[in-house]
C-alpha positions, 0 to 999 in steps of 0.5 A: 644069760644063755651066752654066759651059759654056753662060754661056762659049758666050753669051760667047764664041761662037768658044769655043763653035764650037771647043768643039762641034767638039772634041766631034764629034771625039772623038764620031767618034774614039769611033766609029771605035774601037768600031765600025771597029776592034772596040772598046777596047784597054784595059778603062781606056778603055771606057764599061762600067758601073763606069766611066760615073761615072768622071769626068775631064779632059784640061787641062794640068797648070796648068789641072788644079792651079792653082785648087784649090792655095788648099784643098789648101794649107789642108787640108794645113796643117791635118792637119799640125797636127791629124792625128798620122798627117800629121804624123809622116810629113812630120817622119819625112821631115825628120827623115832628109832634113835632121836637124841639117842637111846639112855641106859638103863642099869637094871642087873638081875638081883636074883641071880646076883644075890644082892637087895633092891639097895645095892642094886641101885648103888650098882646102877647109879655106878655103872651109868655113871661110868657109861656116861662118862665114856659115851658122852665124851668123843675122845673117850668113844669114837676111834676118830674123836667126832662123835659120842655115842648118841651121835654114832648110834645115829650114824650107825642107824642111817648106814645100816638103811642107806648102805645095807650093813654096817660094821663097828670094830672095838679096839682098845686104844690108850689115850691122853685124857681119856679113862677108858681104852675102849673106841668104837669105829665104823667101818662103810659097807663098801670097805668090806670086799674080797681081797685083791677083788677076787671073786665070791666063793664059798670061803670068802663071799662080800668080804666075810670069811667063812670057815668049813661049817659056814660060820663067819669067822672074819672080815677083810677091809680094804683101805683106802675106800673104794670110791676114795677120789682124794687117796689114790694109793695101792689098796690093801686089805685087813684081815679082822675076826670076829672074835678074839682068838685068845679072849673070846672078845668081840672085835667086830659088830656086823649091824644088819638084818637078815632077809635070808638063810646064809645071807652074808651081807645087808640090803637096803631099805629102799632096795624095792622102791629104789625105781618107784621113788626115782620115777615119781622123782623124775615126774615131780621135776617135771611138774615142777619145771612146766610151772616155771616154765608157764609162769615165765610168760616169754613174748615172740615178738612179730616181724613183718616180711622183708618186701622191695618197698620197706626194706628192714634194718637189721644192723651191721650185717657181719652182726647175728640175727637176734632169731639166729643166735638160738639164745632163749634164756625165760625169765621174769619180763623177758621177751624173745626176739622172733624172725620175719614173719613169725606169729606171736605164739604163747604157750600154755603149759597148764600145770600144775596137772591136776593128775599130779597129786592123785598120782603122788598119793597113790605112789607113796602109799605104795612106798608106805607099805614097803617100808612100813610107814603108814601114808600120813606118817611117810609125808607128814599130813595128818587130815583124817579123824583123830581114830584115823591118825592115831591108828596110823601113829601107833600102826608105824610104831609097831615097826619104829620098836622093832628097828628098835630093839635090831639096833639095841641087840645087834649095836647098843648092848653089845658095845655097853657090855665091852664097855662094862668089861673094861669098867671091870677090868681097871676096878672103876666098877665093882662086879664080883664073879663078872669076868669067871661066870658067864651068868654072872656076867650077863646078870650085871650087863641087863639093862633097858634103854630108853627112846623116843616115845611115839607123843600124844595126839589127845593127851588127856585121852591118853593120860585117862587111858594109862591111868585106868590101865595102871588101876585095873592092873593092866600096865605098871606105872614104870611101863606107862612112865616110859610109854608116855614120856620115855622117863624112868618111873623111879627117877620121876618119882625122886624128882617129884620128892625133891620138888615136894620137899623143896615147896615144903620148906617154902611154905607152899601149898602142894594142891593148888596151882595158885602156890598158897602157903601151906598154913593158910590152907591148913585153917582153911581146912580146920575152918570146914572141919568147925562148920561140919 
């Protein structure tokens, strides 16, 4: 660092001049603290022996993060591949964030809209049904025709955490066979750098263009992929903004969470246990390996020392040795060929260590608590109490609804309301007052979307519970509805109608599970009423 320093200083003296006062200033800062004022206020910030090598910087957050996102990028990437303890969380996440992927629900703002609860039904049966008809056809939704939109959620959700960020462009491209123009392509977090791979400056920092007020205005896109081994082409770059000049529209998604102020790029999730992960990974290989190696029993087989007396053939003399070829392959009833005089030697690798599990619960659960998995949830062992598992189920889906709403507002409802624009726009949906007024606009686009729910340990505890919450007017049937099984209320009650007519027209009891016809019960019935 100081070498960095001293060749910027011959470079750059106003830097060095501006440095040198920064330091005299915090040297004189320092001073005032211990001498005038008595010392620190916090042990953290004093220079005691077990904090002197404790070194740190006070850079914004993209001069902090932005030349070290390449390797951290890789590194991730990799123990999501190799490293089962990586990959198991990020797919536990997903797995309860997105699952089969996230269900519209239409619900405008019938005040706002000045409509009744009827044609606000109408209107939502239209609209989904209009969404369903793009979002699960892959030549309607993807920009490459691979996937539909519950596929691209999931994607867009496992790039977001593996890479740090991900970006999804919108264009509109005409296609046979396809109703709407609308396409959703993802762009790799790696795509997006610097032109012509100049260095970060206030205007153009990990590929974001900024303009003189610090809002990002656009991004720049090489082409091919930088790691692209099959395209070995001159690299370009595209120039996207964020918002169309002439429209307003959104051309780009940039899905990330902010750590920081003026933070320009994502980081990944697995960032601050990349090296716990890889060590504990490295140690499990070990282990793992010495099992092997103490199960395959491997036999030196003892020779006696060549004397005048006896002496021994070892073959034809151009030949090598069995003990010179330093061929040592162990496996199942394998036995290795020893030199003259050696004793029979068998060593005893004593593993698996009992050390070993310990040791790996220790480090999960500190992996658990940066990533905000609960131990059990992380490896998938429930062996506590039923209070104890629950409140680990319910402790990691505190985390799984916020990631949630994250990949809602920032991917779901943004691309649902391109959609909906377009929908408009060629007269499929009807939305008066949708493309003039901004309120107006936002009230058609409300709308809830439905995931995974986090199941039942004990259902007949939990169902007992919601039913008392709906009673005592803690909860609404609706919320429970979604709680317990992630369906809409409205919908199962139509489906139960449905049912019930059905059963009705087939002369089946509706109270009993032995389907007894509704006019034998109906005299039992009028039998009790007799007898009373």
């Amino acid at each position: 660092m100081r070498l960095i320093e001293k060749f910027i200083s011959i470079v750059s003296p106003s830097w060095a001049a501006k440095r040198t006062a920064d330091l005299v200033r915090i040297q004189a800062g320092a001073y005032v603290r211990n001498v005038i004022r008595g010392g620190n206020s916090y042990t953290g910030a004093t220079n005691k022996r077990s904090m002197q090598n404790w070194v740190t910087n006070g850079n914004d957050a993209n001069s902090s993060m932005l030349s070290d996102l390449p390797i951290l990028r890789e590194r991730c990437r990799d123990l999501y591949n190799n490293a089962p303890a990586a990959r198991g969380a990020i797919s536990t996440i997903n797995t309860n964030v997105i699952g089969t992927g996230l269900i519209l629900r239409s619900v405008p703002d019938i005040e706002v809209l000045g409509i009744t609860d009827e044609e606000a039904q109408i209107l939502s049966d239209t609209i989904e049904r209009e969404f369903l008809l793009w979002a699960n056809s892959q030549l309607s939704c993807d920009y490459t025709r691979k996937l539909n939109f519950n596929e691209i959620q999931r994607l867009v959700s496992v790039s977001q955490q593996v890479s740090g960020d991900v970006f999804v462009l919108m264009p509109w491209v005409k296609r046979q066979g396809s109703i709407y123009d609308i396409k959703l392509q993802l762009v790799e977090a790696d795509r997006v750098c610097n032109p012509n791979d100049m260095p970060d400056d206030k205007r153009i920092a990990g590929g974001i263009e900024y303009d003189d007020n610090g809002i990002p205005v656009a991004i720049h896109i090489r082409t091919p992929h930088p790691g692209n081994m099959l395209d070995l082409s001159a690299p370009s770059w595209e120039r996207i903004e964020y918002y169309g000049a002439k429209t307003g529209r959104r051309n780009v998604l940039h899905v990330m969470e902010h750590e920081r102020i003026d933070q320009a790029r994502g980081i990944p999730i697995l960032a601050t246990v990349i090296e716990t992960i890889k060590q504990i990974s490295k140690y499990s290989e070990a282990e793992i390996a010495a099992a092997v190696v103490n199960a395959l029993l491997a036999v030196f087989i003892k020779r006696p020392p060549p004397s005048d007396d006896v002496p021994i053939d070892y073959g034809d003399e151009d030949e090598p040795k069995p003990w010179e070829t330093n061929d040592y392959t162990l496996g199942t009833g394998t036995f290795i060929d020893g030199a003259p005089g050696e004793e029979l030697q068998v060593v005893n690798a004593a593993r698996p260590s009992n050390q070993f599990d310990p040791f790996f619960v220790a480090t999960m659960k500190q992996v658990g608590m940066a990533l905000e998995l609960p131990f059990e949830i992380l490896i998938k062992h429930f062996s506590s109490s039923y209070s104890a598992s629950r409140a680990a189920l319910l402790e990691a889906w505190k985390m799984f609804r916020v990631k949630r709403s994250f990949i809602i507002s920032n991917f779901c409802q943004p691309a649902y309301e391109e959609f909906l624009t377009e929908a408009v726009i060629k007269g499929r949906v009807n939305a008066p007052g949708f493309l003039s007024d901004p309120a107006i606009r936002a009230a058609y686009c409300a709308a809830q979307w439905v995931g995974p729910t986090p199941g039942q340990l004990d259902p007949g505890k939990e169902y007992e519970a919601a039913n008392k919450a709906v009673e005592y007017g803690f909860s609404s049937r609706t919320r429970a509805t979604a709680e317990l099984n992630g369906q809409d209320f409205e919908s199962v009650i139509k489906e139960k109608a449905r049912e019930e007519a059905l059963m009705r027209s087939l002369n089946v009891s509706l109270n009993t599970s032995t389907f007894q016809p509704i006019a034998q019960s109906e005299k039992n019935d009028d039998e009790d009423d007799n007898e009373q």
